[in-house]
Every structure is written in structure tokens, then in C-alpha cells.
VODO-477863 format. One line per field, with one value per residue (C-alpha): residue number from 1; residue in three letters; x, y, z. Coordinates in Angstrom, 1 decimal. Example, Ala and Ser with C-alpha at 12.3 -4.5 7.8 and 13.67 -1.06 7.14 Angstrom:
2
n <- 1, 2 .
res <- Ala, Ser .
X <- 12.3, 13.7 .
Y <- -4.5, -1.1 .
Z <- 7.8, 7.1 .
This chain:
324
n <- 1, 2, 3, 4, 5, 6, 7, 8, 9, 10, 11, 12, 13, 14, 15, 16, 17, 18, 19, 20, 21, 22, 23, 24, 25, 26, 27, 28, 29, 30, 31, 32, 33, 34, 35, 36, 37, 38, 39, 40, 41, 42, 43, 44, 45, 46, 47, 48, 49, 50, 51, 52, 53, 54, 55, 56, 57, 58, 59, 60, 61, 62, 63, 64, 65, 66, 67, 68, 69, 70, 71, 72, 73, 74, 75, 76, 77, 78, 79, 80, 81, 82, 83, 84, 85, 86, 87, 88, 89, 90, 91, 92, 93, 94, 95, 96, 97, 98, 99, 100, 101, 102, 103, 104, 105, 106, 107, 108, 109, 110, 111, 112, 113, 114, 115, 116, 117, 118, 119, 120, 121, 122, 123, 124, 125, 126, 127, 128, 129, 130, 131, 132, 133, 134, 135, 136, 137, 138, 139, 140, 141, 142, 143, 144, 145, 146, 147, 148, 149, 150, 151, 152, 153, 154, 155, 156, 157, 158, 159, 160, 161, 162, 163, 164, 165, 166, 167, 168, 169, 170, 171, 172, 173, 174, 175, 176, 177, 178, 179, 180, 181, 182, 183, 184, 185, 186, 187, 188, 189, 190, 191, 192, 193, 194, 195, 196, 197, 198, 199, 200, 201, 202, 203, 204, 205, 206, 207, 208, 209, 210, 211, 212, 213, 214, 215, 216, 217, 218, 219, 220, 221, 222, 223, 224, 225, 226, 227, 228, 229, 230, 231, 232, 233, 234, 235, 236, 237, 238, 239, 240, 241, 242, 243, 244, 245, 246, 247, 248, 249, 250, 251, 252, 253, 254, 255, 256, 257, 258, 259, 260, 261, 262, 263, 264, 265, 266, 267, 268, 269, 270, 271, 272, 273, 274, 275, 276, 277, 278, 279, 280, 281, 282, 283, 284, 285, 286, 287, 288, 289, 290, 291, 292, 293, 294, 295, 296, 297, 298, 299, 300, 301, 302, 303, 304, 305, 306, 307, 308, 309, 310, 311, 312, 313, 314, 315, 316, 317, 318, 319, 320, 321, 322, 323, 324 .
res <- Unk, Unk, Unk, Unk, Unk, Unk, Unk, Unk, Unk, Unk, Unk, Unk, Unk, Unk, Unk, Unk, Unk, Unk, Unk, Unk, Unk, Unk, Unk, Unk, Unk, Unk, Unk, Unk, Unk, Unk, Unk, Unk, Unk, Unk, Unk, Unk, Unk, Unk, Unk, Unk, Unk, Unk, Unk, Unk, Unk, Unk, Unk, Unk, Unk, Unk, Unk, Unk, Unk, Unk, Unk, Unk, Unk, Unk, Unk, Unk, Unk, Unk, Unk, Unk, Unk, Unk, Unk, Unk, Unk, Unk, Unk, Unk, Unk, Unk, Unk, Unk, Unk, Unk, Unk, Unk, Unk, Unk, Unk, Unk, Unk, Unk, Unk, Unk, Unk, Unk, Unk, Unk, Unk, Unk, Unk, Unk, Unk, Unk, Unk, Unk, Unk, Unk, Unk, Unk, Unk, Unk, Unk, Unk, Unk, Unk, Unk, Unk, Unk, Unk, Unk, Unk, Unk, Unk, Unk, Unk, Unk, Unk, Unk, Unk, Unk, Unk, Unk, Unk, Unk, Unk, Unk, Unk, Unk, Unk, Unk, Unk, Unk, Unk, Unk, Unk, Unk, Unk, Unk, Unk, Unk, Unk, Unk, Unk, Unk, Unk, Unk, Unk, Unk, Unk, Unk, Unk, Unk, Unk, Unk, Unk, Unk, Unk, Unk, Unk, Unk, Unk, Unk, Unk, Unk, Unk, Unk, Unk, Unk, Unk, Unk, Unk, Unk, Unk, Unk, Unk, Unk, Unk, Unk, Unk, Unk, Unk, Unk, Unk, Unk, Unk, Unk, Unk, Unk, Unk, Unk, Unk, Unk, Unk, Unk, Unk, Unk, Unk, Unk, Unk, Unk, Unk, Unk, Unk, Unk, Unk, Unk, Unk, Unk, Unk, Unk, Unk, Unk, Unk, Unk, Unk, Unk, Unk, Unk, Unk, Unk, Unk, Unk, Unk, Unk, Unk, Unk, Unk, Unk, Unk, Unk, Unk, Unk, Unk, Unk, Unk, Unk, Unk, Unk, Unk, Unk, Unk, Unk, Unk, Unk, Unk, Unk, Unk, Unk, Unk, Unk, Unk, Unk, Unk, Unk, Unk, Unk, Unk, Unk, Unk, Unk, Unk, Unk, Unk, Unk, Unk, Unk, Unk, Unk, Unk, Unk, Unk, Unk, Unk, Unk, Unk, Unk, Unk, Unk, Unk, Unk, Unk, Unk, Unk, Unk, Unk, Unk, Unk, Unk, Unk, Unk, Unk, Unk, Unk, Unk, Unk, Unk, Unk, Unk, Unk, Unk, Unk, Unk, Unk, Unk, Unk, Unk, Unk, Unk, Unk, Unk, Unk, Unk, Unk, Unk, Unk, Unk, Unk, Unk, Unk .
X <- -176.5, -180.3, -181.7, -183.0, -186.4, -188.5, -190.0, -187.1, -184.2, -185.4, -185.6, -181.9, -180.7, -181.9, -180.8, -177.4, -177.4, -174.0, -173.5, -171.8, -168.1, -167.9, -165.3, -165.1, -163.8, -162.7, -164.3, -165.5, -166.3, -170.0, -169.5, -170.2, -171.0, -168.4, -169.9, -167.7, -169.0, -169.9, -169.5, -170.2, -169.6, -172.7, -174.9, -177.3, -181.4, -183.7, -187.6, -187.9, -189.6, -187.0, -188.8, -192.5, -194.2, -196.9, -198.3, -201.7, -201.5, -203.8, -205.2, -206.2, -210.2, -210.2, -207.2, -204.6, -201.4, -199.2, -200.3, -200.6, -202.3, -200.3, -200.9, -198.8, -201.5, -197.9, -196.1, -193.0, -191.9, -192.4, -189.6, -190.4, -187.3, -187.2, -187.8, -189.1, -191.6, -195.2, -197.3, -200.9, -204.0, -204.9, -201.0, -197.3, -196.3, -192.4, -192.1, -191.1, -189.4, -187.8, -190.4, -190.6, -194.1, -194.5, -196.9, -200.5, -199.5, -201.9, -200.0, -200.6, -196.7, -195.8, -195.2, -194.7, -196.5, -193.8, -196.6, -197.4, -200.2, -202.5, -205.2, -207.4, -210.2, -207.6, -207.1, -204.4, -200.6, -197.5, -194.2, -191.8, -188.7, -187.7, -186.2, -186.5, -183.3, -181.1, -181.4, -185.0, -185.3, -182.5, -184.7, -187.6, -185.4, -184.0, -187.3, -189.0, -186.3, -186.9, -190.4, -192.7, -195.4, -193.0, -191.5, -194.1, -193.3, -189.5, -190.0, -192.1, -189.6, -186.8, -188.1, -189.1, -185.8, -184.8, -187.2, -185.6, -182.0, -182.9, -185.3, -187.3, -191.1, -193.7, -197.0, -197.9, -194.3, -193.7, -190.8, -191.1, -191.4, -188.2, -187.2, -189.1, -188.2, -184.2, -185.6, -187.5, -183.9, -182.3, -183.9, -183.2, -180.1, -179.2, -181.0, -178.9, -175.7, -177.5, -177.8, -174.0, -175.1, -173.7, -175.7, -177.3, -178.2, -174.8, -176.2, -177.1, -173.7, -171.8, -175.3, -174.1, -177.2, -175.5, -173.1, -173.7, -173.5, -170.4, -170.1, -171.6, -171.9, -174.1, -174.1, -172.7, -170.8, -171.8, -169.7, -171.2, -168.9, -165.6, -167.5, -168.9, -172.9, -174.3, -173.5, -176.3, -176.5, -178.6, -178.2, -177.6, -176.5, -180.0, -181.5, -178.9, -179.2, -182.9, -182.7, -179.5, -181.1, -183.5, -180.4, -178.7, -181.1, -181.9, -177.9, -177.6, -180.5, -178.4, -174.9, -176.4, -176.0, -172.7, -169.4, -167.1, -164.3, -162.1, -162.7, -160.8, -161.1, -160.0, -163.1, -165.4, -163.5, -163.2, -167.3, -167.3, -165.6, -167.1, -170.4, -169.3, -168.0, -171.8, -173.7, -177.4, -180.8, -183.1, -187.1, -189.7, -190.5, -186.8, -185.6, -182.8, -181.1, -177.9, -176.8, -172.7, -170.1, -172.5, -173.6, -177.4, -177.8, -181.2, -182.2, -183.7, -182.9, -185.1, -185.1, -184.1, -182.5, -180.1, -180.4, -180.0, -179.6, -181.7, -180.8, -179.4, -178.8, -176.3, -176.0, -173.4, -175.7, -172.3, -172.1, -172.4, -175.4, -177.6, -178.0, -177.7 .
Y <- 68.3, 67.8, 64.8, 62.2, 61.1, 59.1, 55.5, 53.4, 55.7, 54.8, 50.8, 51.2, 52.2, 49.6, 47.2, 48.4, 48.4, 47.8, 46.9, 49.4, 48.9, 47.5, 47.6, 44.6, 44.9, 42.6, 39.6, 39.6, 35.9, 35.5, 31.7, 30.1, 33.0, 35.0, 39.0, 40.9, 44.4, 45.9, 49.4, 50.7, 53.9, 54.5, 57.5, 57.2, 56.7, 58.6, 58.2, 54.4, 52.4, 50.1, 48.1, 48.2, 49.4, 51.2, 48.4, 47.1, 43.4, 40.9, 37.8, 37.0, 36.2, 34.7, 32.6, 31.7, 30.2, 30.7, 34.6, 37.0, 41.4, 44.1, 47.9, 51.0, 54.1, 55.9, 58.7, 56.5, 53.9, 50.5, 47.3, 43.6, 41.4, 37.8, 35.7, 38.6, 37.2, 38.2, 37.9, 36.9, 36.0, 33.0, 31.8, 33.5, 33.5, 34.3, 36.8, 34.9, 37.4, 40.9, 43.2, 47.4, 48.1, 52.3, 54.7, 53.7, 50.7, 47.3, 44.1, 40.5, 39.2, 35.2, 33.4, 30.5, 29.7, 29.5, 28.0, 24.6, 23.9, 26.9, 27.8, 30.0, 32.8, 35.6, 38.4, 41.2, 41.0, 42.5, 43.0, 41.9, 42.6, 39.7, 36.8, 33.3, 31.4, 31.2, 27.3, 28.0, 30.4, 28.3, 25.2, 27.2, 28.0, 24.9, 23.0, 25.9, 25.7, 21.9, 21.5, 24.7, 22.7, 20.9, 24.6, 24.8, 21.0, 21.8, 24.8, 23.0, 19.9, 22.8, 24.5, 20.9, 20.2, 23.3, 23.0, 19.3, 20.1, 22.7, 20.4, 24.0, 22.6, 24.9, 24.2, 25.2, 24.2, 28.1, 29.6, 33.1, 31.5, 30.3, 34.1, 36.3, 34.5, 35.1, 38.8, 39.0, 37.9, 40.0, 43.2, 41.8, 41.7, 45.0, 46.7, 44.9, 46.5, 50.1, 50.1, 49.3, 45.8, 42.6, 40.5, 37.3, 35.5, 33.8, 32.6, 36.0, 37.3, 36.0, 36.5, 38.4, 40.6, 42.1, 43.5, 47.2, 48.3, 51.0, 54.5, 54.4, 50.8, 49.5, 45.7, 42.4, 39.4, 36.8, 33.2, 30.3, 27.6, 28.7, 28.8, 32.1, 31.6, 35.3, 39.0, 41.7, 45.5, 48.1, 51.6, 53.5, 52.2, 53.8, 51.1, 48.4, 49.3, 49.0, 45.4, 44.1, 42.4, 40.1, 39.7, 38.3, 36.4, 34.7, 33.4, 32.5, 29.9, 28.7, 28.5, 26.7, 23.6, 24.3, 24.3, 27.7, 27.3, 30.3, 32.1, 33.5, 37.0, 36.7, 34.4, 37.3, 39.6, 36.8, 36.1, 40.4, 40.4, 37.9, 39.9, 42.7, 41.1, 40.4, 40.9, 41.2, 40.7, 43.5, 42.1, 45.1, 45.9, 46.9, 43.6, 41.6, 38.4, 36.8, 33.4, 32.0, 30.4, 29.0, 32.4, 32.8, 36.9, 38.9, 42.7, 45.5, 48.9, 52.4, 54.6, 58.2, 60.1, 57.0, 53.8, 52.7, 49.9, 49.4, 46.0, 42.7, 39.4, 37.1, 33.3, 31.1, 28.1, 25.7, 26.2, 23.3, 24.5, 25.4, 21.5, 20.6 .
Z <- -226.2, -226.2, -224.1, -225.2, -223.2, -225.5, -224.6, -227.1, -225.5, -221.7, -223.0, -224.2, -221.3, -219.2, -221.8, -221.9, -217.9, -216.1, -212.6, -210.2, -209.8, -206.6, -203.5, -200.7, -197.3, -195.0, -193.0, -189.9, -188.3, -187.1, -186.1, -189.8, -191.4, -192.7, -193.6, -196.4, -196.5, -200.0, -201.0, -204.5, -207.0, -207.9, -207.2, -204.6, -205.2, -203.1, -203.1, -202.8, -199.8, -199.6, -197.4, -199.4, -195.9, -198.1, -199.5, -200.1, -200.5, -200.7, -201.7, -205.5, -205.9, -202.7, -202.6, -204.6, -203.4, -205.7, -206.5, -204.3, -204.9, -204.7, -204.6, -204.3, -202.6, -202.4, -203.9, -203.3, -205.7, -203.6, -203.6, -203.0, -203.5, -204.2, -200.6, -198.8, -196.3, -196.8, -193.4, -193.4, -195.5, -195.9, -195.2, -195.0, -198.4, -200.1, -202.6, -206.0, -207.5, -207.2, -208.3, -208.2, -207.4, -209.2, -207.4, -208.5, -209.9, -209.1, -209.9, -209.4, -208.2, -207.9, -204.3, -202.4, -199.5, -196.1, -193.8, -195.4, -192.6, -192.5, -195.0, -193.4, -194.1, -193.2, -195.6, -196.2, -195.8, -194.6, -195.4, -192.7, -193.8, -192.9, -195.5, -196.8, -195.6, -199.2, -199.1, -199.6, -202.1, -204.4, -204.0, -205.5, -208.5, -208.7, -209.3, -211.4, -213.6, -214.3, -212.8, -212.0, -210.8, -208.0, -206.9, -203.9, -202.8, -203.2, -201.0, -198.2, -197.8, -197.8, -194.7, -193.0, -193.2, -191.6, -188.8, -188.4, -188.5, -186.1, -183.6, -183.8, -184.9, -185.6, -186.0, -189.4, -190.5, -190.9, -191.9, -190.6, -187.0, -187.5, -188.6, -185.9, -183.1, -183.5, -184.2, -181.2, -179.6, -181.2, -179.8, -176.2, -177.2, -178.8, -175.5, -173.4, -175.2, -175.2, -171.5, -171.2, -170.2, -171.2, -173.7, -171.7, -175.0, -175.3, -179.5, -180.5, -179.7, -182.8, -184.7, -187.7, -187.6, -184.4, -187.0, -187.2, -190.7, -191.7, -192.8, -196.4, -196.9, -199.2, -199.1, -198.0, -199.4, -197.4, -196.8, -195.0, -193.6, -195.8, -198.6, -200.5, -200.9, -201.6, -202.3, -201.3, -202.5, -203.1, -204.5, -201.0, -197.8, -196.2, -198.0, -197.1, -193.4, -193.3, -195.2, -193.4, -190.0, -192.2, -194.7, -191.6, -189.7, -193.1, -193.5, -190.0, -190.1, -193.3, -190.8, -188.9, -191.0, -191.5, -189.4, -188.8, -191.6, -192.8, -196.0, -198.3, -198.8, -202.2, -202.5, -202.2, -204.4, -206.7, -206.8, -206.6, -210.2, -212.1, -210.8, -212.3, -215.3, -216.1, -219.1, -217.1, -219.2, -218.4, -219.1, -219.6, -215.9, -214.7, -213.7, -214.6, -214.5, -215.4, -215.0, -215.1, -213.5, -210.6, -210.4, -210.8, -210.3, -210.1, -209.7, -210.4, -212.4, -212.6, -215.4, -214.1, -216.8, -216.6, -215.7, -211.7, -210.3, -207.5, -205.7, -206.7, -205.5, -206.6, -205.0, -205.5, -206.6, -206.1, -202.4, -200.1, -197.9, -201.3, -201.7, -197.8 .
């Protein structure tokens, strides 16, 4: 049979797009964050940065908060997901959206500014691979959906609040301080277990980022005091692996405002198949959406012969600490 390759054969493909079928193991406890790991059926997908480390990002005509420049110099296609933190410029921004940057390609993307008190003459960012708490990034939606002009104001009172609940002040109210610094933790910590030794950082021990990722796993459902909040995965588990410890820090800031309750595990295969009962709307640049049952879910897919899904997110917009 002869393939098909043409322009309107690629766009049905990608219109007709189907999630993997996906397989959930059990829970393991991390204090009030319960992590279900996620493996899928789908073929793997090589050449992608998962991490967008060969980006060239930068402000827009000088500075523009809610807009930040990106460029892929690469021969590797280049991925930004929604709330990946963006370090420097004028101030850390969040990524807005999910967005495949192709080699070549020069794009404007949307973003929130993390760092409400910092406006400064600094120029050029960097992907941290590190991740907007999901209480965060649901506020943003929450507002734009109703109000796109309060989505930056929903975003700073989010992350206030965090530092509050927290008693952890920065000061430019910035989010990725919050982040880095259970990172920089983190590595003490993960040292300390190389050398044989036992960990001295009594918080990071249930930290859910100490989780080592297993054999072939490709993503996470994650529940936050008993109740399911997110689901994670991406199209190999290189890629998972590289994005997990930001993926965790990111829900533990969230458990933190929440008390250790059990969960289910039919709750996450529950929230797994009305995932992949989805119908997901695939816009002209590869991403996709779908919204139902509390369920907002968001992604992206590459055309290679047939579609693939690179990564999605689904949140369960219902859970307690979303509105906390």
C-alpha cells in the first residue's frame, strides 16, 4: 500500500489522535502525596530535548511580561510544557502553555511572571526543569478562562499564599525559590544515600522526588491528601525520568497544604480511564486539549509517519488543594 504523506493526510492524523492505552501500578506513600506509576503501549520517540536545554530564549522588544522569545539553534526538536519555570530576564517567568519548539523555528510563546517583585535590565532565560506548583498553574486557567487580563494577579496571590502557608518568604515573592531550594536539598540528600550514609534531612526523606523511577516507566498519577489531583506522561520513560524530580518537587509544595489520607488505587485507574476515554482537540501546532468530568487535559502530538503523542497533563480541576 502506497503512503500517504501529503500536508491534509498529516492534519488527519493528528486530528484523529488517540491517547496511548495506559497501565497504573501501585501507590507508594510520600507523606501527602500519593505517586501511581504510569506505563504506556505506545512506541517510544527518540530525537526530542525533553528538557528544551537548547534553547534561545529571550525577552520580547525589551520586555514584555506576559510574552516571552523562543529559538530552537538545534537539530533536535525542543519541548516546553505548561508551568515549566523559565529563569531570568527581566523576571522568572511560567511557561503558559505546552509548546514543541521544531529545529529553526523562532516563536513568541505566552507566560506568567513567578517573581512578582523584580523587574530588572537582565536579559536571556533558562529552562530549569523545574515546575509551577499545580495550584498555581490551575489558578492561571481558572482566571483566563473567565478573565485573561486577571490571570497574572490570580497567579501572584497563588504563590503569596504559598509562601504564607509555608512561613518560607522570598524577597521577590518567587516561586522558583520555593522550588530550588528543596532541589538543592535534595542533592544532599541523594549523596548521602550513594555513599551508604543515612539521609540527615529528616523532610526530604518521604519527598516523593526521592522516588527512583522504574524499569520502563513512563509517567505518574499523582494523589495529594486522598484525593487524585494529576496524571503525568510522556512518550518514553527517558523522558519521564529526566522530568520526574521537578514533577515531584512541584506536588510536594502542593502536600504541603494538605494532610496524609489514603487513596484509592482504583481512584487513579479510575481518572486513568476516563483519560483514555478522551476525545482530545488537536489545534495546528501539535497540541491538544480536552476538557470533562473535572478533567481539564493538555499535550502535545508529532507527526512521524503517524501521529505521537509526546506528553500530556491531565489535573483533576475538583481536588481540594486546586482551590486551597
Amino acid at each position: 500500500m502506497k503512503r500517504t504523506t501529503s500536508t491534509n493526510a498529516e492534519r488527519n492524523t493528528l486530528t484523529n489522535l488517540r491517547l496511548p492505552a495506559l497501565h497504573v501500578g501501585r501507590g507508594v506513600d510520600c507523606g501527602s502525596v500519593t505517586v501511581f506509576p504510569v506505563w504506556t503501549d505506545g512506541d517510544g520517540v527518540r530525537g526530542v530535548d525533553w528538557a528544551g536545554r537548547g534553547l534561545v530564549i529571550d525577552e520580547v522588544d525589551g520586555g514584555s511580561v506576559p510574552q516571552l522569545s523562543v529559538s530552537n539553534p538545534t537539530n533536535k526538536a525542543q519541548l516546553i510544557l505548561e508551568g515549566d519555570i523559565l529563569e531570568g530576564g527581566r523576571q522568572d517567568r511560567m511557561a503558559g502553555e505546552t509548546t514543541l519548539v521544531m529545529p529553526g523555528q523562532s516563536i513568541v510563546i505566552p507566560v506568567n511572571c513567578v517573581e512578582a517583585g523584580r523587574w530588572n535590565s537582565g536579559r536571556g532565560h533558562r529552562s530549569t526543569n523545574l515546575k509551577t506548583a499545580y495550584s498555581v498553574r490551575e489558578a492561571r486557567r481558572r482566571a483566563f478562562k473567565t478573565a485573561p487580563g486577571m490571570a497574572q494577579s490570580a497567579v501572584w496571590d497563588r504563590i503569596s499564599r504559598i509562601e504564607e502557608g509555608l512561613g518560607e518568604r522570598s524577597a521577590t515573592s518567587n516561586f522558583k525559590e520555593r522550588a530550588t531550594a528543596r532541589q538543592s536539598r535534595l542533592v544532599t540528600s541523594k549523596e548521602q544515600l550513594a555513599r551508604g550514609e543515612r539521609v540527615s534531612d529528616t523532610e526530604m526523606v518521604n519527598h516523593p522526588a526521592m522516588l527512583k523511577p522504574m524499569l520502563g516507566q513512563r509517567g505518574v498519577v499523582i494523589a495529594i491528601g486522598g484525593e487524585i489531583v494529576a496524571a503525568e506522561v510522556f512518550a518514553s520513560s527517558t523522558a519521564f525520568a529526566e522530568r520526574w524530580e521537578g514533577i515531584a518537587i512541584a506536588a510536594e509544595i502542593d502536600g504541603r497544604f494538605a494532610d496524609a489520607r489514603p487513596v484509592r488505587s482504583q481512584d487513579a485507574r479510575d481518572f486513568i480511564d476516563a483519560i483514555e476515554h478522551s476525545t482530545p482537540v488537536v489545534d495546528g501546532k501539535g497540541t491538544f486539549t480536552w476538557e470533562g468530568h473535572g478533567i481539564t487535559l493538555t499535550g502535545v502530538a508529532h507527526e512521524r509517519g503517524e501521529a505521537a503523542v509526546l506528553q500530556f497533563t491531565a489535573t483533576n480541576d475538583r481536588a481540594s488543594v486546586m482551590s486551597a
